[in-house]
N, C-alpha and C positions, 0 to 999 in steps of 0.2 A: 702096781708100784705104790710105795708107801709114803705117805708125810711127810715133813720132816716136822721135827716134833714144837708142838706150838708152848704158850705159857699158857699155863692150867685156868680154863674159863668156866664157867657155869652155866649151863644151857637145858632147855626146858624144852623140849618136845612135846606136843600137846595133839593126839593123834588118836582117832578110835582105831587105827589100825594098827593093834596092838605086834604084827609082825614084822610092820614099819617101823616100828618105834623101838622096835628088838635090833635091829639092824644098823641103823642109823644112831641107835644107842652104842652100841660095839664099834662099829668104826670110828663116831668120836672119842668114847674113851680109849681104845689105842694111842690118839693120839695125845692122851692126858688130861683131856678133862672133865670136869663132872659132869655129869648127864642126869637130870631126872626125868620123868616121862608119868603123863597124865594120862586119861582116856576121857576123860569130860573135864566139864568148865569148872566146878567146882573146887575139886582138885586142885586143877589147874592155879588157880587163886590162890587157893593156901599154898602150893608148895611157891608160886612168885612172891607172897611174902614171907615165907622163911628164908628162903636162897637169894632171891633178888639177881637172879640169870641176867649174864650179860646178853647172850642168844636167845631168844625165843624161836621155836619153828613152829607154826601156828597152820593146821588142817585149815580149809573153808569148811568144811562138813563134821562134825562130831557129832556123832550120833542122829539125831534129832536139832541141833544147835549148828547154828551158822557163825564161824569161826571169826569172821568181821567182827562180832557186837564182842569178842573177848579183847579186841585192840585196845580201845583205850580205855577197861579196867584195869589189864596188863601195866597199860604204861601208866595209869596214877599210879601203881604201885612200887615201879622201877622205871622212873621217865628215860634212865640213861640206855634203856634196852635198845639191840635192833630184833625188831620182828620180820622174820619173814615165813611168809603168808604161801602154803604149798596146796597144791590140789589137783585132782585127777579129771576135773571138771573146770577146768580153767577159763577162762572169755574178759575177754576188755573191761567189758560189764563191773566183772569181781571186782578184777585189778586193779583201775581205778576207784573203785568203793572202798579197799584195802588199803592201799598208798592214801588217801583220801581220808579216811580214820588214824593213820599213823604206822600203819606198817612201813618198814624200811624199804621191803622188796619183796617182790611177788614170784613167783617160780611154778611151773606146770608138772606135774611128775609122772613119770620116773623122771626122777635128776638126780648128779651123780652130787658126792661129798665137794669136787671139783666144783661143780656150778655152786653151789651155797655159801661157800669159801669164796668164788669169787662174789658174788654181789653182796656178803657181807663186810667185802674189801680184810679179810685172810689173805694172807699171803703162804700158798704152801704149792706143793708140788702135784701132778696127777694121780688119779687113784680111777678103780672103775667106777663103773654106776651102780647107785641105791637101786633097788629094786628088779624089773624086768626090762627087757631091752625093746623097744618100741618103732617103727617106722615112723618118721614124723611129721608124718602126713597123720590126722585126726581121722577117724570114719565119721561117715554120714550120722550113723547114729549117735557118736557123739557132738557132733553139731548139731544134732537135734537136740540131746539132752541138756547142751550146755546153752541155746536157747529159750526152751521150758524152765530152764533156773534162774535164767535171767528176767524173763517175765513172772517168775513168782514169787521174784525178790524184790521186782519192782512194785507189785501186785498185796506187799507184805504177807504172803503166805496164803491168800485166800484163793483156794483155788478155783471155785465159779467163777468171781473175777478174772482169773489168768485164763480161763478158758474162756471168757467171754472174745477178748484180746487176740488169744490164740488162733480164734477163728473154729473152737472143737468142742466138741460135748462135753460137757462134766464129765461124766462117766469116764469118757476115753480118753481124759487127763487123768484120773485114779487111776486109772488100769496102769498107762506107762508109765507112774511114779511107782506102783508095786512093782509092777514088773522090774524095773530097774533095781527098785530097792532088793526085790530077793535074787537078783542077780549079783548084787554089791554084796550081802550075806553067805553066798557061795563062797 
């Protein structure tokens, strides 16, 4: 089902996953409005100060960069924005940190153009969902990964520290961040 059609907004997608951002790019401009889309931070910056996006949709993860510390350079630059803060890697943890820095609202994905609409209080009709279709039950494994993130965000990235914490070898915290990592690269 389609939209009904909004008044033309400016919105900034800021996403390494450049096939997210393909997607999510398309369905909102069907519905009229401008969409730009970054893949890192830098970017990112310059195109909120030439556009001045009323929307932001802000990853937790780009690349190497933790999607939090882009909140509130974002909003010096457009305080009237809402951001909202999306991720595949979700936990209270984030959430809180992001709402907490200045995000509007925080969102777990896959989520549909529906869910975004609604918590950036849009008012529009049903549509499907962005991405792949999911059980919403989390696996184990990712409550383990979205643990490990939390302790190494707490930890500010050092990871002997997080593994001191974690209770696990140095080592066998590299391992399952590569691990992960060339799994996310697939």
């Amino acid at each position: 089902m389609q939209h009904s059609p909004l008044l033309t907004e400016t919105w900034l997608i800021i996403d390494d996953d450049e096939v997210f951002c393909r997607i999510l790019k398309k369905s909102l401009e069907k519905q009229g409005n401008q969409v730009l889309t970054a893949t890192n931070a830098d970017s990112a910056l310059q195109l909120a100060k030439k556009q001045l996006p009323k929307f932001i949709v802000l990853d937790l993860n780009i690349g190497d960069d933790n999607g939090i510390y882009l909140i509130k350079p974002l909003l010096a630059i457009t305080p009237t924005a809402k951001i909202l803060m999306l991720t595949g890697y979700a936990s209270i943890a984030t959430a809180v940190s992001a709402v907490k820095m200045g995000a509007y609202h925080y969102l777990p994905k896959p989520c549909s153009l529906d869910e975004i609409y609604k918590v950036l209080d849009i008012v529009a009709t049903p549509t499907k969902s962005i991405g792949s279709a999911t059980d919403e039950r989390l696996s184990l494994e990712h409550h383990e990964w979205e643990y490990i993130h939390q302790v190494l965000d707490e930890c500010q990235g050092n990871i002997s520290e997080a593994a001191r914490v974690l209770k696990m070898h140095r080592r066998t915290l590299q391992r399952k961040l590569q691990k992960k990592r060339k799994v996310d690269a697939q």
